[in-house]
N, C-alpha and C positions, 0 to 999 in steps of 0.2 A: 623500405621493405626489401628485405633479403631477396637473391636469384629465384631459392629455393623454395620460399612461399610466395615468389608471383608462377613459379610451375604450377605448383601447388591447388590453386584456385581455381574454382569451376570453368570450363570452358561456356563462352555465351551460345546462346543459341540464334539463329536468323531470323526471329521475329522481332516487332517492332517492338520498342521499349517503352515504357509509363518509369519517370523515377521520379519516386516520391520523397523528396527530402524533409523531414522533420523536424530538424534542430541537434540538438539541442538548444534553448537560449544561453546567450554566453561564452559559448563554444565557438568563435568565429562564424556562426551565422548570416552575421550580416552583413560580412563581410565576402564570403561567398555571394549570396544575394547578391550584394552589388557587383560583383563583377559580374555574375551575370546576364545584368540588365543595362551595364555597362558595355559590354562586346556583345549584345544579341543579337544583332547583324550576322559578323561575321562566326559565332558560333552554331547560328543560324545553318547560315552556309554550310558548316563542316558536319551537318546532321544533328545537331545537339536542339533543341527551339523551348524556350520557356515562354510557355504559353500566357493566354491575357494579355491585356494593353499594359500594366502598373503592376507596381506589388503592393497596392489594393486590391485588388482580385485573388491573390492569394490570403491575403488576411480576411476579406470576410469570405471566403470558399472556406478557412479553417473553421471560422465561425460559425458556418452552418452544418458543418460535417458533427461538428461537437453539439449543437443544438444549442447554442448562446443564446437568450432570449433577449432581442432588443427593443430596448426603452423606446416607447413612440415619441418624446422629448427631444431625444437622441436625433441632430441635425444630420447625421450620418446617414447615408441611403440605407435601406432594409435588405440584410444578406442572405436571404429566404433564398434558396434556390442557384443562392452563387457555386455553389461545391457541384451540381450537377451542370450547371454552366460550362465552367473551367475542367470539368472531364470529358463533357465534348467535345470540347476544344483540342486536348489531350488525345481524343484517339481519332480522331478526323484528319489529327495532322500528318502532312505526308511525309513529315522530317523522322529519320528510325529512331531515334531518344527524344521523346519530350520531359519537359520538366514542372512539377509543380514543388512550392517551395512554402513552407510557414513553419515556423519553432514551436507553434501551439499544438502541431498534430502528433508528437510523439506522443499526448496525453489521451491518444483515443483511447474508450475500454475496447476490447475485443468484438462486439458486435458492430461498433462505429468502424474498426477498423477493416470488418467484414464489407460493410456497407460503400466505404470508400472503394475496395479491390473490385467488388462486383460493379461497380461502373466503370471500373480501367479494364472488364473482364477481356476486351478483345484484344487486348496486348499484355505483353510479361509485366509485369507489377516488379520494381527492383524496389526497394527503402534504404534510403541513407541515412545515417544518426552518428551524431559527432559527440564524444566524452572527453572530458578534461578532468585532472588530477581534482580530489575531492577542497584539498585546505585551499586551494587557489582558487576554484569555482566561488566555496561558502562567501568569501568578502566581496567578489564580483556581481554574485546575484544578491546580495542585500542592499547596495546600495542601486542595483533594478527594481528592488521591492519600494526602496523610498522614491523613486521616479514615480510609482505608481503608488503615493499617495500611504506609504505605510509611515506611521509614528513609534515605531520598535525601534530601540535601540541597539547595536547591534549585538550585545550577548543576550539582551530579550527573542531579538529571532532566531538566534542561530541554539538558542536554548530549546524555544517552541517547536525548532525544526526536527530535534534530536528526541523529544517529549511528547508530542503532541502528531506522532505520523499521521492521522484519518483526518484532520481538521485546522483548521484554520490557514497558515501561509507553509504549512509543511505537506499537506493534500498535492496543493499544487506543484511543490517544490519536487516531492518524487514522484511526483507523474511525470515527471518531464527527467530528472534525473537519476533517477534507478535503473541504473542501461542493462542490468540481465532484467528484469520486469518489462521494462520497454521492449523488449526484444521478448519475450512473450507473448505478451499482448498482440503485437502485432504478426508473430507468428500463428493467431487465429487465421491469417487467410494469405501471411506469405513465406513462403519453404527460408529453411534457414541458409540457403546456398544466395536467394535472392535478399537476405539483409546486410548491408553493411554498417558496418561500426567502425566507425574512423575513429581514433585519438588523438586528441588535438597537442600538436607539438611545441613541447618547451620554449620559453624565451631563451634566447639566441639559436633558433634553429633558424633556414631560412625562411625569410620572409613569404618564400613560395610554396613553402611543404604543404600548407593545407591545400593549396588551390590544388598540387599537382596531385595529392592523394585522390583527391572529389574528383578529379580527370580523367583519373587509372578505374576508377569506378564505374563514371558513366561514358568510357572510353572514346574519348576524343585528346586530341593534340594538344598540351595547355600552352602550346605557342598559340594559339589561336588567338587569344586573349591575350591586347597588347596593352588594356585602359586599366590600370589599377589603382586609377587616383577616386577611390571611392569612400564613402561616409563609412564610417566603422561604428559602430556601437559602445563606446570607450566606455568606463567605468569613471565615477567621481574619484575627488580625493575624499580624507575624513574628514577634512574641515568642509567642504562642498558638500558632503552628502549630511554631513550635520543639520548643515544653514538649511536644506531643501527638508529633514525630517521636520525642523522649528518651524517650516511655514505649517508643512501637512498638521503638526498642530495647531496651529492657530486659525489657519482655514476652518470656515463654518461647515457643517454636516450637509448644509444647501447650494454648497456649492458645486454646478454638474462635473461629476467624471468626464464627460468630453472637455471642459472647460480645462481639467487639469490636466488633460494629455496637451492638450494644442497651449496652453500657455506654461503650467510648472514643468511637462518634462520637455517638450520640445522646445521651449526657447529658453527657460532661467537653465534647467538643466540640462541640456544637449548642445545649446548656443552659447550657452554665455558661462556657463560655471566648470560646464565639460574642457572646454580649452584649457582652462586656467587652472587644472587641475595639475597636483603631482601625484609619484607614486608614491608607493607604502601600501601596508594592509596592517590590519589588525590580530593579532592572537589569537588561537581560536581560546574560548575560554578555556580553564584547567579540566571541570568536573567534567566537558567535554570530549576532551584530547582521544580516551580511550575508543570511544563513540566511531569520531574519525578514522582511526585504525583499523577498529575491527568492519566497519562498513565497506574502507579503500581493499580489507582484504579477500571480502567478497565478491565486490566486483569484479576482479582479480581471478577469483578461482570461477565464476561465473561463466565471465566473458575469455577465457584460455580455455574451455572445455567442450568445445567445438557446437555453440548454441547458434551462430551466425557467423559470417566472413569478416576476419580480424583484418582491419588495413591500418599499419604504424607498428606502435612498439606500446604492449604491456607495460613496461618500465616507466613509460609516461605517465601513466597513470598511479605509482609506487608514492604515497605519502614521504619522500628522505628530507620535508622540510622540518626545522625548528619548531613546532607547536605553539611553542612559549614564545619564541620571537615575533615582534611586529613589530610597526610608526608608532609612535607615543599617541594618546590621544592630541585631539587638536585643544590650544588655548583658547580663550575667551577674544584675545589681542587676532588669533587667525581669524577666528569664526568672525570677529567685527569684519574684518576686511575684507574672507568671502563675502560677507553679506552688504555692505558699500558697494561691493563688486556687483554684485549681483542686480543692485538697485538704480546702479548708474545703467548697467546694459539692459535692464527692464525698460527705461526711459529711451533711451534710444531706440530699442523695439516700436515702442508706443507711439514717436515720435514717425519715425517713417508710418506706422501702420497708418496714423492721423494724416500722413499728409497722400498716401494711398485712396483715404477714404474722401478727401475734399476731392483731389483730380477725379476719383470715379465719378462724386454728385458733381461735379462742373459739366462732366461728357454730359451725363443723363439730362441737366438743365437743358445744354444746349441740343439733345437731341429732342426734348419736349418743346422748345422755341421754335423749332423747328418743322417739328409736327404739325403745332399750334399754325404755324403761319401757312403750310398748306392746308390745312384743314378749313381755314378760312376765304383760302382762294380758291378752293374748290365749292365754298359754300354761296361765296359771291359768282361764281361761275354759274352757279345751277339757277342763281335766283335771275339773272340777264335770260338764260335759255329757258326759263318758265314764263318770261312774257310773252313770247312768240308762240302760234297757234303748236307750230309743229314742235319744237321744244318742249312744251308743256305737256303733250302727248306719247312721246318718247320718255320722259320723268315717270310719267304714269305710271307704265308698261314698266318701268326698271323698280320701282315699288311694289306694285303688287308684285312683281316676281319674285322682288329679296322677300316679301312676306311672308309668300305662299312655302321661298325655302324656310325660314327660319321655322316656323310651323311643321317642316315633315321632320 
């Protein structure tokens, strides 16, 4: 960002801050996140504090600010009440910026997002939201959609995306990604001075432009933050996100959604397929091409026309790629070897988890062995002290009394 548009920008004011970061998914997220919950210590320190124990607490606080209804099947605790949780937390604390963070909450409508602010009410409400170039997002969040169990192949969704806005995987897609809507929405309850729009910066920028832009934001030092060996949210290749859409086919309709987060996208896809991935992306299709254009150029004239605080560069967001250029599909000879890949590090997963599960039931034996043999020596104790006058009358007195509690 130019001298001239960091003049430019609203001067803060001396109240405590609430900053509520939103996402986008895909945008560097979660990478953000991880740093920091990575340096929260020392960002700590510097006044910066992301609130809650985990960033569980931030995903089901998204959860319930949006009204998720969860399945009582659902081994997951119940996020009833976590969004008012984690905002007390938020304004109780005594650090001047606290932080809550989830990529679901850009998707609030306007009354949700009224709801949210009115609990931050004793402190400034700021909102952070990160945009990336449209044709580079579309193959990035499709193979997130096949993480979460979609069997669309990829000119089926990015068709239905461009077709089908009100419904099905496109509803979701611009709730999250239409950054002048976004930036509506939640200008129901926060001034345009207090949203920021960050643009997530080009490959070959540095490595640090996003963290130091989200720094200049919620104004702290990004030396602060020295840990940036963190999990990123990487994207498949095509042959990876292929082999992962062929299970989601084959997987039965009974099989739980938590099952497939905790085993198809966290460990086939995130452990074992996500490494072994390359790059490339796909075309966007032809009859689409225009689509992409004329939407990159709204955003464009949207987000330049003073609707929120611009941090980066417009230009980033400029569609100058190839359309028509992509990675070839992947062969049958790839997709075998993803998929051997994928079935050899299945087994290994299984195998530790298996041998996880013997050491736990070994403890538990021997802590029930254990049990067992005092329980026995306390039972042969009590019966030596019930032959004796006084012993047996002491017994007494310790029965009726556990009775008479157990009874109130």
């Amino acid at each position: 960002m130019s001298s001239d548009a960091e003049a430019s920008r609203p001067k803060r004011s001396d109240r405590k801050r609430v900053i509520i970061h939103i996402g986008a998914p895909k945008t560097g997220t979660t990478f953000l996140q991880g740093v920091l919950w990575r340096n929260r210590d020392d960002l700590r320190t510097a006044g910066l504090h992301i609130v809650g124990q985990t960033r569980g607490d931030h995903y089901r606080a998204g959860h319930d600010i949006r009204g998720v209804e969860h399945n009582p099947k659902d081994p997951r605790p119940d996020w009833a009440g976590s969004w008012d949780l984690l905002a007390g937390l938020a304004t109780s604390s005594a650090a001047r910026t606290t932080i809550i963070s989830d990529e679901h909450l850009a998707s609030l409508t306007p009354e949700q997002v009224t709801r949210a602010a009115e609990s931050l009410q004793s402190r400034e409400v700021h909102v952070v939201y990160t945009t990336r170039n449209l044709a580079r997002l579309l193959p990035s969040e499709y193979q997130e959609y096949v993480k979460h169990r979609s069997s669309l192949t990829y000119d089926e969704w990015v068709t239905k995306i461009f077709n089908e806005r009100q419904r099905g995987p496109a509803k979701w897609f611009w709730s999250v990604h239409d950054p002048v809507d976004v930036v509506r929405r939640w200008s129901a309850a926060v001034v345009p001075d207090n949203i920021h729009v960050l643009t997530l910066p080009l490959p070959g920028a540095p490595k640090d432009e996003l963290w130091n832009r989200f720094c200049g934001v919620v104004e702290v030092d990004p030396g602060v933050a020295t840990d940036f060996e963190v999990m990123g949210n990487d994207s498949l290749g095509l042959a990876e996100a292929e082999v992962l859409r062929r299970v989601n086919v084959a997987l039965p309709d009974t099989f739980p959604r938590w099952h497939h987060t905790g085993l198809a996208r966290d460990i086939l896809a995130s452990r074992i397929l996500g490494p072994r991935s390359t790059s490339g992306r796909p075309p966007v299709p032809e009859a689409l091409r225009d689509a992409v254009l004329k939407r990159t150029e709204a955003n464009l004239a949207g987000l330049g026309s003073g609707i929120c605080d611009l941090v980066g560069d417009l230009d980033e967001l400029a569609v100058t790629d190839d359309l028509a250029s992509g990675a070839p599909q992947p062969t049958e000879a790839e997709l075998l070897d993803a998929a051997v890949d994928g079935l050899a590090g299945l087994l290994l997963q299984m195998g530790r988890m298996r041998d996880d599960r013997r050491r736990t039931e070994g403890r538990l034996r021997r802590q029930l062995t254990t049990s067992g043999q005092v329980a026995r020596t306390r039972t042969k104790v009590a019966s030596v002290i019930d032959r004796t006058r006084w012993g047996s009358a002491v017994l007494a007195r310790y029965r009726n009394a556990r009775e008479r509690a157990n009874r109130a």
